[in-house]
TISETI-37992 format. One line per 2 residues: number of its first residue (from 0); their letters; for each residue x, y, z of C-alpha. Coordinates in Angstrom, 1 decimal, always signed. Layout:
NUM> A> X/Y/Z  ...
! end
This chain:
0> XX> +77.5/-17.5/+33.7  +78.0/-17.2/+30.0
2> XX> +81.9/-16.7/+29.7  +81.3/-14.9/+26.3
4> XX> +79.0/-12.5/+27.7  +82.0/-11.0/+29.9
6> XX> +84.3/-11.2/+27.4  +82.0/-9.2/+25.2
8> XX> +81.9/-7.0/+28.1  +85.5/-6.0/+28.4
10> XX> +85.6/-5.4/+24.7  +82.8/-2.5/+24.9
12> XX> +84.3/-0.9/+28.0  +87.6/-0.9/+26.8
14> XX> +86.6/+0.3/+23.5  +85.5/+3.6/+25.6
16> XX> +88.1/+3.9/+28.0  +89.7/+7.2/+26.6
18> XX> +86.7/+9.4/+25.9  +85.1/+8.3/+29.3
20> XX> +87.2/+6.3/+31.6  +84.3/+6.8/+34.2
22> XX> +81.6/+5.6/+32.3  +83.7/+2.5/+30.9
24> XX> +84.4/+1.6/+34.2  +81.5/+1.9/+35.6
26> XX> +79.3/-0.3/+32.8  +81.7/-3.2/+33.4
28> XX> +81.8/-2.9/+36.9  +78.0/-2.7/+37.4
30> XX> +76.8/-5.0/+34.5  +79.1/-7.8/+35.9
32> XX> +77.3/-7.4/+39.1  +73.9/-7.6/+38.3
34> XX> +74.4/-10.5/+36.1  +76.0/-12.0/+39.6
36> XX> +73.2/-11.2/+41.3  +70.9/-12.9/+38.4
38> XX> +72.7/-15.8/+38.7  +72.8/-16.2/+42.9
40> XX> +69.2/-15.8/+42.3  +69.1/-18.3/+39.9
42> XX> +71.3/-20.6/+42.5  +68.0/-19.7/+45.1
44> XX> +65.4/-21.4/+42.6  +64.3/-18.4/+40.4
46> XX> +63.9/-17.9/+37.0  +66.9/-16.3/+34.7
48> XX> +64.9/-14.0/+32.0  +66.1/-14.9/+28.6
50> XX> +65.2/-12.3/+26.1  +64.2/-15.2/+23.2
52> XX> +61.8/-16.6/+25.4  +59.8/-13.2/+26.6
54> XX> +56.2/-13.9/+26.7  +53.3/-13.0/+23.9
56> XX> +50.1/-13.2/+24.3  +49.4/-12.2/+20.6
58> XX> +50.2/-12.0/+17.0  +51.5/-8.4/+16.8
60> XX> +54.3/-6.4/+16.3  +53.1/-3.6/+18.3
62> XX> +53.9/-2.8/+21.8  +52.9/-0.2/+24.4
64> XX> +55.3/+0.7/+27.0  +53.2/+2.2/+29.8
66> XX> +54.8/+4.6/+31.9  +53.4/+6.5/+34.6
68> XX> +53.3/+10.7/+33.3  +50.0/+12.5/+33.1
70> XX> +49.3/+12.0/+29.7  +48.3/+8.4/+30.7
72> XX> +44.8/+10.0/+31.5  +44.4/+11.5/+27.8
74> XX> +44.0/+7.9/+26.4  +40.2/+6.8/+25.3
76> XX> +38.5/+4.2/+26.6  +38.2/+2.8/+22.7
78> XX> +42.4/+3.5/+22.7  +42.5/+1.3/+25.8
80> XX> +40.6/-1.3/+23.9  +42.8/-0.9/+20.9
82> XX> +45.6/-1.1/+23.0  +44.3/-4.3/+24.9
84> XX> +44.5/-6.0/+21.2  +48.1/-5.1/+21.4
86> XX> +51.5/-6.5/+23.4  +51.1/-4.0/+26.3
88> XX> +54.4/-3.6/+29.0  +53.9/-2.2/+32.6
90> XX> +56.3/-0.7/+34.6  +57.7/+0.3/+37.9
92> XX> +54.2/+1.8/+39.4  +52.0/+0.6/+36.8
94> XX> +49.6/-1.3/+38.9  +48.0/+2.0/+40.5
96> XX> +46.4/+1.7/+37.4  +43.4/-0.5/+36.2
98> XX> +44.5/-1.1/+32.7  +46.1/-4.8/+33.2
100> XX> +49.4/-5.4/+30.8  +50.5/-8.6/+29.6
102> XX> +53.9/-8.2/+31.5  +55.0/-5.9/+34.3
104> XX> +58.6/-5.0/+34.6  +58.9/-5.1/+38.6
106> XX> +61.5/-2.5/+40.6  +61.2/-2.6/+44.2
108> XX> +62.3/+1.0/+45.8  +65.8/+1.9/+46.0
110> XX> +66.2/+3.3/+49.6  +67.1/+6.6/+49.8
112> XX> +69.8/+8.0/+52.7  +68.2/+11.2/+52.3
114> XX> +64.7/+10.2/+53.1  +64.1/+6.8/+54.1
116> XX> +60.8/+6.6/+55.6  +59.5/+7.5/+52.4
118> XX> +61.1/+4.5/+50.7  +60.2/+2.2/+53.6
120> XX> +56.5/+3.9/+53.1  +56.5/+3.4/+49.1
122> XX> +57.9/-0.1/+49.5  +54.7/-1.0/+52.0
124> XX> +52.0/+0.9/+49.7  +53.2/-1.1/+46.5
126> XX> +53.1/-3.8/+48.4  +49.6/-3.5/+49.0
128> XX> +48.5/-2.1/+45.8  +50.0/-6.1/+44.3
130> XX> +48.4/-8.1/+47.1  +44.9/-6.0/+46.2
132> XX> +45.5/-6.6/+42.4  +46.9/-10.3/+42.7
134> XX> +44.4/-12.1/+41.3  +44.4/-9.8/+37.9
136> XX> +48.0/-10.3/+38.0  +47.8/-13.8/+38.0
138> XX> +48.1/-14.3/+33.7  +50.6/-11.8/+34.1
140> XX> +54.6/-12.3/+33.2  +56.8/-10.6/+35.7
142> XX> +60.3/-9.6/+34.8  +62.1/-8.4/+37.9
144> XX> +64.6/-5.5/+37.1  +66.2/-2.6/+38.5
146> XX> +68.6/-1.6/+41.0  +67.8/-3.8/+44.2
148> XX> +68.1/-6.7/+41.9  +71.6/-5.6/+40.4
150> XX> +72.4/-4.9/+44.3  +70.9/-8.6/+45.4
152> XX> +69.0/-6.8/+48.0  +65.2/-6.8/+46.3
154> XX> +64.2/-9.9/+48.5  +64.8/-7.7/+51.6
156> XX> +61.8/-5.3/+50.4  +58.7/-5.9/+51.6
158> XX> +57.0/-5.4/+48.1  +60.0/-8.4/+46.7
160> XX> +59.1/-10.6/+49.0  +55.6/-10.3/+48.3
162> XX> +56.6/-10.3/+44.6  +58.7/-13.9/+45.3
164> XX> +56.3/-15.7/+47.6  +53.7/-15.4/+45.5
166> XX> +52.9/-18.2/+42.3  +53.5/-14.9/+39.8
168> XX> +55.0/-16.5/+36.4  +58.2/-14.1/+37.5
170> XX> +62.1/-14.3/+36.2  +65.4/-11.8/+36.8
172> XX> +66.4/-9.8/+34.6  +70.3/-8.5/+34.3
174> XX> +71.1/-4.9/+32.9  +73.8/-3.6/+30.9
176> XX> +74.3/-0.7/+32.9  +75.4/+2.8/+31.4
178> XX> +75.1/+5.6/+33.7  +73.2/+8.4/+33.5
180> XX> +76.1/+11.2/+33.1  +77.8/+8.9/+30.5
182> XX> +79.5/+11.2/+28.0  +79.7/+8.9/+25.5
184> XX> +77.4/+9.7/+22.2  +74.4/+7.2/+22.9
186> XX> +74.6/+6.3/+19.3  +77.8/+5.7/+19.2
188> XX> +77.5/+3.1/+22.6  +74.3/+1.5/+20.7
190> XX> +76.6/+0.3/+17.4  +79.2/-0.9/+19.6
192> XX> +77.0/-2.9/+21.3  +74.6/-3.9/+18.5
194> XX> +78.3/-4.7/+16.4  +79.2/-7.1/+19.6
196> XX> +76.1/-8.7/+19.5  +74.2/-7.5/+22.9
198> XX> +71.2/-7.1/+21.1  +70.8/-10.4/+20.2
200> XX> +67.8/-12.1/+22.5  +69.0/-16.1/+22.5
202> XX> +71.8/-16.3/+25.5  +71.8/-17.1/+29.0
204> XX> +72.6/-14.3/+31.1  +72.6/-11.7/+28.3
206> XX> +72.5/-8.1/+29.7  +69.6/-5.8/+28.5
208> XX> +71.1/-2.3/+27.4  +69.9/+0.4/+30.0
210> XX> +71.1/+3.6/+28.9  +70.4/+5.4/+32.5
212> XX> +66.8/+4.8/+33.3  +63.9/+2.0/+32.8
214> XX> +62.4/+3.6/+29.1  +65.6/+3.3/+27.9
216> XX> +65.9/-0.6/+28.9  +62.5/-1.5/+27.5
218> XX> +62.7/-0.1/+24.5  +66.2/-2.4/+24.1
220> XX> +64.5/-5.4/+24.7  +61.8/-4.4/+22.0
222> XX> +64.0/-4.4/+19.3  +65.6/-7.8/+20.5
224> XX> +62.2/-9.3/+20.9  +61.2/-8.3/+17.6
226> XX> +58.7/-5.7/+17.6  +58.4/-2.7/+14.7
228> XX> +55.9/-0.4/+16.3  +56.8/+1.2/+19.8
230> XX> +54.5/+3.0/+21.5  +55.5/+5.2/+24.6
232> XX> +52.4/+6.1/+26.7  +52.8/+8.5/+29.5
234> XX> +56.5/+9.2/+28.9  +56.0/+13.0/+29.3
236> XX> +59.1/+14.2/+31.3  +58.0/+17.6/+31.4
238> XX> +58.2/+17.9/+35.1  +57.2/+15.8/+38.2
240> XX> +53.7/+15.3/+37.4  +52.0/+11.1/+36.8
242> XX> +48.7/+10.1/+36.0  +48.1/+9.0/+39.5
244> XX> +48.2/+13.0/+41.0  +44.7/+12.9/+39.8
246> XX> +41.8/+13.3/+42.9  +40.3/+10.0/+41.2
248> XX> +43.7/+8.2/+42.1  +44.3/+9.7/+45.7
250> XX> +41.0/+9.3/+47.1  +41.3/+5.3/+46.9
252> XX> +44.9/+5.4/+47.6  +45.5/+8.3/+50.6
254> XX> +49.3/+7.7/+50.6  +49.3/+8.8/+46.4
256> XX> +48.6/+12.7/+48.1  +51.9/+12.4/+50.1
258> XX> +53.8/+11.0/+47.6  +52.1/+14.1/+45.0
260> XX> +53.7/+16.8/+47.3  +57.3/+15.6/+46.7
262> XX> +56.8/+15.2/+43.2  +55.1/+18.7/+43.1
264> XX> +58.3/+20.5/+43.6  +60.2/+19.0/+40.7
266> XX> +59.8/+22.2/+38.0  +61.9/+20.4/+35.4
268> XX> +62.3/+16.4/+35.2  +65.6/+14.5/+36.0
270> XX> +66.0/+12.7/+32.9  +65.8/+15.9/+30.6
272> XX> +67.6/+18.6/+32.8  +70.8/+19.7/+30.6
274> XX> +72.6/+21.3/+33.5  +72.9/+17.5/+34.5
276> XX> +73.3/+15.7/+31.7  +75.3/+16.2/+28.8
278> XX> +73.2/+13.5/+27.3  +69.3/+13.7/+28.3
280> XX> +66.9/+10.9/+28.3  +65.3/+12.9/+24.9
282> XX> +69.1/+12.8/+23.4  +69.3/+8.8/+24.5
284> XX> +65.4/+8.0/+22.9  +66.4/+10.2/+19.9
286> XX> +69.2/+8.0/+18.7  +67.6/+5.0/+19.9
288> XX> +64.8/+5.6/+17.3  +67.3/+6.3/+14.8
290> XX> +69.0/+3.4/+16.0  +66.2/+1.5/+15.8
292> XX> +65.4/+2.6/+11.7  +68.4/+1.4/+10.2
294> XX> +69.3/-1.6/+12.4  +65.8/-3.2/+13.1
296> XX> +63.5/-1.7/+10.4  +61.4/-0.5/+13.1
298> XX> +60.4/+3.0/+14.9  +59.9/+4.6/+17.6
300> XX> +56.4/+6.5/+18.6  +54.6/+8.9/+21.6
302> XX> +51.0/+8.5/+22.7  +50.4/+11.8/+23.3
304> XX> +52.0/+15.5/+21.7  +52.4/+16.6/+25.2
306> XX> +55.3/+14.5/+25.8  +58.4/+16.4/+26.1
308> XX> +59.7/+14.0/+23.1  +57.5/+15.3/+20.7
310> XX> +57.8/+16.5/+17.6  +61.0/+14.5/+17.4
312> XX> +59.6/+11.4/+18.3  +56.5/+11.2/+15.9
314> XX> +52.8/+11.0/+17.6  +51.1/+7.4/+17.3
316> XX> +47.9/+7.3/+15.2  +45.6/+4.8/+16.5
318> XX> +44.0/+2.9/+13.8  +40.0/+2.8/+13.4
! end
């Protein structure tokens, strides 16, 4: 474990501790454990993801981050193709789709207490959607994030061990971890943490700044990797809707009409609800792009006008 990294650590949280004791509390306590975890897996024989070192396929300072809202069905087949001559990231359910990216950020399913067949049932069916799509993953780079890793439980999934037993090109990832219902101004968090150097992308171990939720983290690692141009395709968060509701979608995969009737009922997404959050996911990507202007030189962009981030967050336009 990188000693500096921890005591870089305790200098953030601290510098926090009076406007949000929670929230300082809780990033120490739950960054120091998934870099743990990272590093007992590390002890096992895995990869330890170093941000320096993330994989491109091309020349480009462009990226896609491919999320999973309905607006993911408005891109053109020539956008795909422009796209596809572009660094492209996956996430959490991207492999229900066809479009192949040149990495995929894995998250096995966090079980739930409230429901958990339907975790053990989501944990099977991604499962099987990898094993049917293993050979186009093959060229792929995996980077294994999220909350079973920072727990050291995602090997006990059924979709991890699938994930680990497999010849993927695959490495952990640790989190800086700031939870959701932080009341601490993102922007504010972003310069203590860019001032205290987490944002640089050359140390073992180094913690990837989450600011509640998976967008969030990727679009940290972006600016630390380099890239000017961000795309965000199918981050919509206008209710509980993805591209995969479509019949198209549920007719191969019969579990995707299950798994549509629980989304169904959520009128107002999670990340944007304000009686929840003093600090939405729109607030967080908002200062992340102003963030992103005056510390990296580069911006931040939507896909589509339908996403609940627009017109803040300015609408890509695909070049000819």
């Amino acid at each position: 474990m990188e000693f500096n990294v921890i005591i870089k650590l305790f200098q953030l949280s601290t510098s926090f501790l009076f406007i949000d004791p929670r929230t300082s509390f809780s990033l120490f306590y739950h960054t120091l454990k998934s870099i743990n975890s990272v590093n007992n897996y590390s002890k096992r024989g895995h990869s330890i993801f170093i941000p320096a070192c993330i994989y491109k396929r091309k020349n480009t300072r462009t990226l896609f981050l491919l999320g999973s809202g309905q607006s993911i069905n408005e891109i053109s087949k020539d956008h795909w193709n422009y796209i596809k001559l572009k660094e492209s990231w996956g996430f959490n359910n991207w492999s229900i789709h066809d479009f192949v990216p040149d990495c995929y950020f894995v998250q096995s399913e966090f079980i739930s207490k409230k429901n958990p067949n339907l975790f053990y049932e989501i944990d099977s069916f991604m499962r099987e959607i990898l094993i049917e799509k293993k050979s186009l993953y093959q060229n792929v780079k995996f980077y294994i994030r999220g909350d079973n890793v920072n727990n050291h439980t995602f090997h006990k999934s059924q979709y991890g061990k699938m994930v680990l037993c497999n010849r993927f090109d695959k490495s952990f990832m640790p989190e800086l971890i700031i939870r959701s219902k932080s009341n601490i101004k993102p922007y504010n968090l972003m310069v203590k943490m860019f001032d205290l150097g987490f944002f640089t992308n050359n140390c073992n171990l180094m913690p990837i700044p989450k600011f509640g939720n998976t967008i969030t983290e990727l679009i940290s690692l972006a600016l630390m990797t380099g890239f000017k141009k961000i795309i965000l395709c199918g981050i919509d968060m206008n209710d509980g809707g993805h591209f995969y509701d479509k019949d198209i979608y549920i007719d191969k995969y019969k579990f995707l009409d299950k798994l549509k009737a629980q989304t169904s009922k959520i009128k107002i997404h999670p990340h944007i609800n304000k009686d929840q959050l003093k600090y939405t996911n729109k607030d967080v990507i908002k200062d992340l792009n102003r963030f992103s202007k005056e510390k990296f030189d580069a911006e931040i962009f939507v896909s589509s006008s339908t996403s609940s981030l627009y017109p803040e967050i300015k609408k890509y336009e695909f070049e000819d």
